[in-house]
DODREN-125374 format. One record per residue (C-alpha): residue in one letter; x, y, z. Coordinates in steps of 0.25 Angstrom, whole numbers, plus 5000, padded with zeros to 4 digits. Example, Ala and Ser with C-alpha at 12.3 -4.5 7.8 and 13.67 -1.06 7.14 Angstrom:
BEGIN
+---------+------+------+------+
: residuo :    X :    Y :    Z :
+---------+------+------+------+
:       A : 5049 : 4982 : 5031 :
:       S : 5055 : 4996 : 5029 :
+---------+------+------+------+
This chain:
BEGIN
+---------+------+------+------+
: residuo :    X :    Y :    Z :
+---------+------+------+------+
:       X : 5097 : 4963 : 4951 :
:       X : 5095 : 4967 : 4938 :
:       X : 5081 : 4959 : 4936 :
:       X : 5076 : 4967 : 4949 :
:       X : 5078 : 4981 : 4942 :
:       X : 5072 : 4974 : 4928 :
:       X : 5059 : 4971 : 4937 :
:       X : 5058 : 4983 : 4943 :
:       X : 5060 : 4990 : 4930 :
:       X : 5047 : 4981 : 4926 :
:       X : 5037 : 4983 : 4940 :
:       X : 5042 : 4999 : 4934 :
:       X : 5036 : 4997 : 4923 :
:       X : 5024 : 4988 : 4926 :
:       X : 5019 : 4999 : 4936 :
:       X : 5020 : 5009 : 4925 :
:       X : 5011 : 4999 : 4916 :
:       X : 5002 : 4999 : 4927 :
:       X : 4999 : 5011 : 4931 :
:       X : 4996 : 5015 : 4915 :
:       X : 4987 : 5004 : 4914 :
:       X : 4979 : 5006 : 4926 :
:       X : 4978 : 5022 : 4923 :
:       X : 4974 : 5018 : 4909 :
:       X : 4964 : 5010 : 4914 :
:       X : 4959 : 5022 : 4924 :
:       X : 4960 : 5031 : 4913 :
:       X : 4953 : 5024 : 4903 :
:       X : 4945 : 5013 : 4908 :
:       X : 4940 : 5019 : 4920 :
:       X : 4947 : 5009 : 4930 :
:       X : 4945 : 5018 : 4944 :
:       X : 4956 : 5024 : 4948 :
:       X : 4956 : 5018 : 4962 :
:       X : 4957 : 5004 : 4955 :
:       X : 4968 : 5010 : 4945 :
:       X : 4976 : 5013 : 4956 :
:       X : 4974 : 5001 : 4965 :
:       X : 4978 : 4992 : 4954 :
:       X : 4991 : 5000 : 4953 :
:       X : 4993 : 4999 : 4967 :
:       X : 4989 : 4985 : 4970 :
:       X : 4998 : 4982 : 4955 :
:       X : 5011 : 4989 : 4962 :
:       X : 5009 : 4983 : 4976 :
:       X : 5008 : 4968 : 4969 :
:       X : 5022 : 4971 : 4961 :
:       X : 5027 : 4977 : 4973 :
:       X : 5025 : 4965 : 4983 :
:       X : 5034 : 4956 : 4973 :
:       X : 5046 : 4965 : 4974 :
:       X : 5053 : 4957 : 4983 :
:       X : 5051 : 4944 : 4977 :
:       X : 5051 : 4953 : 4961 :
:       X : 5065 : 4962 : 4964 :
:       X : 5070 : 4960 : 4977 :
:       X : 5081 : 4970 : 4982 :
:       X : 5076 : 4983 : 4987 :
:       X : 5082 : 4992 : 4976 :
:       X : 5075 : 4988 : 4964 :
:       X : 5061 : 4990 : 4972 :
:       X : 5066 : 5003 : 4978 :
:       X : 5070 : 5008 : 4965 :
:       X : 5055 : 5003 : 4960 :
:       X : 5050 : 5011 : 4970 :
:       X : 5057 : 5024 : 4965 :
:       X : 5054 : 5021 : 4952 :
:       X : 5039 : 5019 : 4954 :
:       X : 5037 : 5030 : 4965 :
:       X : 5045 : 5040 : 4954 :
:       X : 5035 : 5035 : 4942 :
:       X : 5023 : 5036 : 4952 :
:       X : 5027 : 5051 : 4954 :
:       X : 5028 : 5052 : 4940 :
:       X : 5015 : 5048 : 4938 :
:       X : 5008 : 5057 : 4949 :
:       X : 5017 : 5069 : 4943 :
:       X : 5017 : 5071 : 4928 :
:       X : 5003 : 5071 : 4919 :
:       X : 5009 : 5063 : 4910 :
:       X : 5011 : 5052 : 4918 :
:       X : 4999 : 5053 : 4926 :
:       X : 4990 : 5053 : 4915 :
:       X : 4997 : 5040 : 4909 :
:       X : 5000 : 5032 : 4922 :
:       X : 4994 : 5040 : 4934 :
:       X : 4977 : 5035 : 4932 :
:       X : 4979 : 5025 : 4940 :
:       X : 4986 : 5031 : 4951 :
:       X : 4982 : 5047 : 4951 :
:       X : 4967 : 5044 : 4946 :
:       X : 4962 : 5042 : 4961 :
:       X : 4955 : 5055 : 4966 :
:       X : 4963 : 5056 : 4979 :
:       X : 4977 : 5060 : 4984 :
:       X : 4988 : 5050 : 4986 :
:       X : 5003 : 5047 : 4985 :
:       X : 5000 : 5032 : 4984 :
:       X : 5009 : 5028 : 4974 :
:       X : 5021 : 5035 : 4978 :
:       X : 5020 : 5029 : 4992 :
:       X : 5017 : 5015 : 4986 :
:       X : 5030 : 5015 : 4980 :
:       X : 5037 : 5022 : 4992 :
:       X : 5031 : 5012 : 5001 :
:       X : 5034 : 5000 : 4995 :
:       X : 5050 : 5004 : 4994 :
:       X : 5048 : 5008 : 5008 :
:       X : 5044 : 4993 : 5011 :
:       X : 5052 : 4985 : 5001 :
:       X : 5065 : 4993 : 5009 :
:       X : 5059 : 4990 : 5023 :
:       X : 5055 : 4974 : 5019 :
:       X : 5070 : 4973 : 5017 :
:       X : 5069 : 4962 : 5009 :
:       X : 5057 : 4954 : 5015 :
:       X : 5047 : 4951 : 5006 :
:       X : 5035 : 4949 : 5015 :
:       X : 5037 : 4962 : 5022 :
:       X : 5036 : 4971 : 5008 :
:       X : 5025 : 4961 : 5001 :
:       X : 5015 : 4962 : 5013 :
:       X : 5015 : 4977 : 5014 :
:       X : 5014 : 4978 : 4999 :
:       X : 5004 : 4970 : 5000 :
:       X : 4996 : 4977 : 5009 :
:       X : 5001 : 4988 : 5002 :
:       X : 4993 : 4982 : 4988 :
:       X : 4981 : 4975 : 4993 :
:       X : 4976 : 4982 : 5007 :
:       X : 4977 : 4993 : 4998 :
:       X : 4971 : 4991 : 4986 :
:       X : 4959 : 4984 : 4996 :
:       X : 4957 : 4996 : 5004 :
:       X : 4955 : 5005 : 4991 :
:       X : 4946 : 4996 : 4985 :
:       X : 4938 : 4994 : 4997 :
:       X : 4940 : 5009 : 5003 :
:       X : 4934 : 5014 : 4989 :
:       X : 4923 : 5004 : 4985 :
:       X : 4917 : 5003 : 4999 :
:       X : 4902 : 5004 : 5000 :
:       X : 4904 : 5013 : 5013 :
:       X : 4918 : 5019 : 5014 :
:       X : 4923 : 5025 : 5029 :
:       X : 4934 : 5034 : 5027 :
:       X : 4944 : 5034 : 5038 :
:       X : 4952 : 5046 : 5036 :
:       X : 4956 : 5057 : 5024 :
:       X : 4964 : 5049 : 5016 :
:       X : 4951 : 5043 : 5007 :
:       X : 4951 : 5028 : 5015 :
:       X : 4940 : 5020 : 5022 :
:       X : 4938 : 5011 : 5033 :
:       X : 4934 : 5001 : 5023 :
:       X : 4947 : 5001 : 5015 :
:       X : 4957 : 5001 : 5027 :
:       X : 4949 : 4990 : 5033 :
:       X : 4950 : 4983 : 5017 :
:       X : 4966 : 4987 : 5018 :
:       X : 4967 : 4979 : 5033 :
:       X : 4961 : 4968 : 5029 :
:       X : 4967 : 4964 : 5017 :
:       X : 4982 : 4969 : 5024 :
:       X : 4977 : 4957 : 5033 :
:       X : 4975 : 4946 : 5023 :
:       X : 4989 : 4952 : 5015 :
:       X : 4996 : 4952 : 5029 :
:       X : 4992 : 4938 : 5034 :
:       X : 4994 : 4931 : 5020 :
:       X : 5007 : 4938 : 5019 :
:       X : 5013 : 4934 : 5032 :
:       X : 5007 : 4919 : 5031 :
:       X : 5015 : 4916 : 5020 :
:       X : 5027 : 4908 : 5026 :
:       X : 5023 : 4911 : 5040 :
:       X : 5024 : 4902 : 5052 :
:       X : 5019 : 4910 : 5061 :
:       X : 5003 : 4907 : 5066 :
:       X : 4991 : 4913 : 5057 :
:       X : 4987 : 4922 : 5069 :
:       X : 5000 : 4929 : 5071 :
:       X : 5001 : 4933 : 5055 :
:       X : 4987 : 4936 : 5056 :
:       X : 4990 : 4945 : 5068 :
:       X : 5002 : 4952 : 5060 :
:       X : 4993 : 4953 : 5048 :
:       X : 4983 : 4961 : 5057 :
:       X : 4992 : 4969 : 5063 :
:       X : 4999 : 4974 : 5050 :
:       X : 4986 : 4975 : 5042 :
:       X : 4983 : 4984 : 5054 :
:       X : 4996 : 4993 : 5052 :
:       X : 4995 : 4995 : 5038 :
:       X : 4979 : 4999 : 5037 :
:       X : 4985 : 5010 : 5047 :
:       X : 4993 : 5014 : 5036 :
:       X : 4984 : 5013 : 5027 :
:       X : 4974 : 5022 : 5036 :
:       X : 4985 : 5033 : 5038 :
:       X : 4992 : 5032 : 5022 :
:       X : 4987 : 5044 : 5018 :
:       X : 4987 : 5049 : 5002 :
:       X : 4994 : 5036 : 4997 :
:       X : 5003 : 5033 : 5009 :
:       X : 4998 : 5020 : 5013 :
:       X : 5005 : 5014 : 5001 :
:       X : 5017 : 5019 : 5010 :
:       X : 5014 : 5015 : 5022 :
:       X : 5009 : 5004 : 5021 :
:       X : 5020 : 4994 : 5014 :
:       X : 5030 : 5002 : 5023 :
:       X : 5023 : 5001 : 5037 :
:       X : 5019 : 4985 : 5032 :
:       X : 5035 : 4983 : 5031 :
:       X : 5038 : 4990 : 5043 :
:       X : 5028 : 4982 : 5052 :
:       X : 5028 : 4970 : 5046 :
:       X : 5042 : 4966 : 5054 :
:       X : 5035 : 4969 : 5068 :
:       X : 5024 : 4961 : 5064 :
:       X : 5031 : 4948 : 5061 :
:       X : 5039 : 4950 : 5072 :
:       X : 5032 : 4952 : 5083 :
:       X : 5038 : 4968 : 5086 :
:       X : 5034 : 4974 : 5098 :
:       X : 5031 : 4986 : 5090 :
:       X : 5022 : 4981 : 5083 :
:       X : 5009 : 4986 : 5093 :
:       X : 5014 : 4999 : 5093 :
:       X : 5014 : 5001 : 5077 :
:       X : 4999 : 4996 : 5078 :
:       X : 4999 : 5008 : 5089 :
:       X : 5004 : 5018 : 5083 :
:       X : 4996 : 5015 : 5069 :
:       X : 4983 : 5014 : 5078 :
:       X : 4986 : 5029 : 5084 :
:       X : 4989 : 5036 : 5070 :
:       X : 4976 : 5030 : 5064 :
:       X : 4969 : 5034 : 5077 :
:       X : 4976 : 5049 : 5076 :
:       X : 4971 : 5048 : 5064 :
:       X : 4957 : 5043 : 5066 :
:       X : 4955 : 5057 : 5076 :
:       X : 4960 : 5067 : 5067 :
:       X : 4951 : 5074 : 5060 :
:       X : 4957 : 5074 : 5045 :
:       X : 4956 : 5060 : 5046 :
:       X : 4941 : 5057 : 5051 :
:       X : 4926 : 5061 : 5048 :
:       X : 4919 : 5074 : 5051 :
:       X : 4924 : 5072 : 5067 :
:       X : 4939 : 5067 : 5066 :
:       X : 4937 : 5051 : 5066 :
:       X : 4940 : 5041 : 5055 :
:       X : 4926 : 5037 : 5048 :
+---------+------+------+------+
């Protein structure tokens, strides 16, 4: 027990290093800031995924998660600290809660997995590399299509769906013995789910969303839940409640 609370003691540490590093090299060798703080994000997403194999029991990743989500707030808070440590996240010239929620959501996740790891390492993963995929892409893209207010494209989401489909099958082929079709069927359908998230996380709240939403569908997928068409429903009518309203679309109400 007391080796889980020294390695979380250490990941503390490490995300501290990190973020110092990653805002020194914003500040003073002109790394973008929407690389600085991908690399942080997809940096803490990797260590994440390795909590159940790395600590284990819930209460050392729970108190991780305070930790982090009370340093975070820190850093968003005090000058100080923000000048220091805060480039990397607070340098990106648009509003978002992101990190709070990361730490918030994975929690959230490693408490609903209840102790299995593939049902916290996939949404994390999605979490991570969908992610990280659909910022690159979103902001780099030759011709960018917003779809909504919230600063993301139609080329980014559709990065975030396909790379949730390669993390998704891989994920569940590992020791699998059901047919390729049907984990590629449970791959599309939860790589569906989670670009709605990701559509409707607004100022950061996809990092929330998302790894909670994974672990809560996940079950139903793999096993066949008859609920399971009526969580793709219901996703389907917020986005397209969404598409109508006029905050969220061009000049005439609809998603670009």
């Amino acid at each position: 027990m007391i080796g889980e609370w020294v390695k979380m003691i250490l990941i503390a540490g490490l995300l501290m290093s990190l973020m110092g590093l990653l805002s020194v090299a914003v500040r003073r060798f002109n790394l973008p800031a929407e690389w600085g703080r991908k690399l942080l994000h997809l940096m803490m997403g990797s260590m994440a995924m390795s909590f159940p194999w790395l600590i284990g029991p819930p209460a050392p990743v729970l108190m991780l998660a305070v930790l982090a989500g009370a340093w975070l707030l820190a850093v968003r808070t005090s000058p100080q600290l923000r000048v220091r440590f805060g480039a990397a996240l607070h340098a990106v010239d648009r509003p978002s809660w992101g990190e709070i929620h990361f730490a918030a959501g994975a929690a959230g996740s490693y408490l609903l997995a209840g102790g299995d790891a593939l049902c916290f390492a996939l949404p994390m993963a999605l979490l991570t590399f969908a992610d990280t995929a659909a910022a690159i892409v979103g902001t780099y893209s030759a011709r960018r299509h917003p779809i909504g207010i919230h600063n993301k494209s139609f080329e980014g989401c559709a990065a975030f769906f396909a790379v949730s489909c390669v993390c998704a099958f891989t994920a569940l082929s590992f020791g699998a013995h059901s047919p390729p079709t049907e984990r590629l069927g449970a791959a599309l359908q939860l790589a569906f789910d989670v670009t709605a998230l990701e559509i409707i996380g607004a100022r950061g709240a996809d990092n929330l969303l998302i790894p909670i939403g994974a672990t809560c569908l996940m079950p139903l997928l793999l096993n066949g839940s008859p609920a399971v068409p009526w969580v793709h429903l219901g996703l389907a009518a917020v986005l397209m409640s969404l598409w109508r309203h006029p905050r969220w679309g061009g000049p005439d109400g609809y998603l670009l």
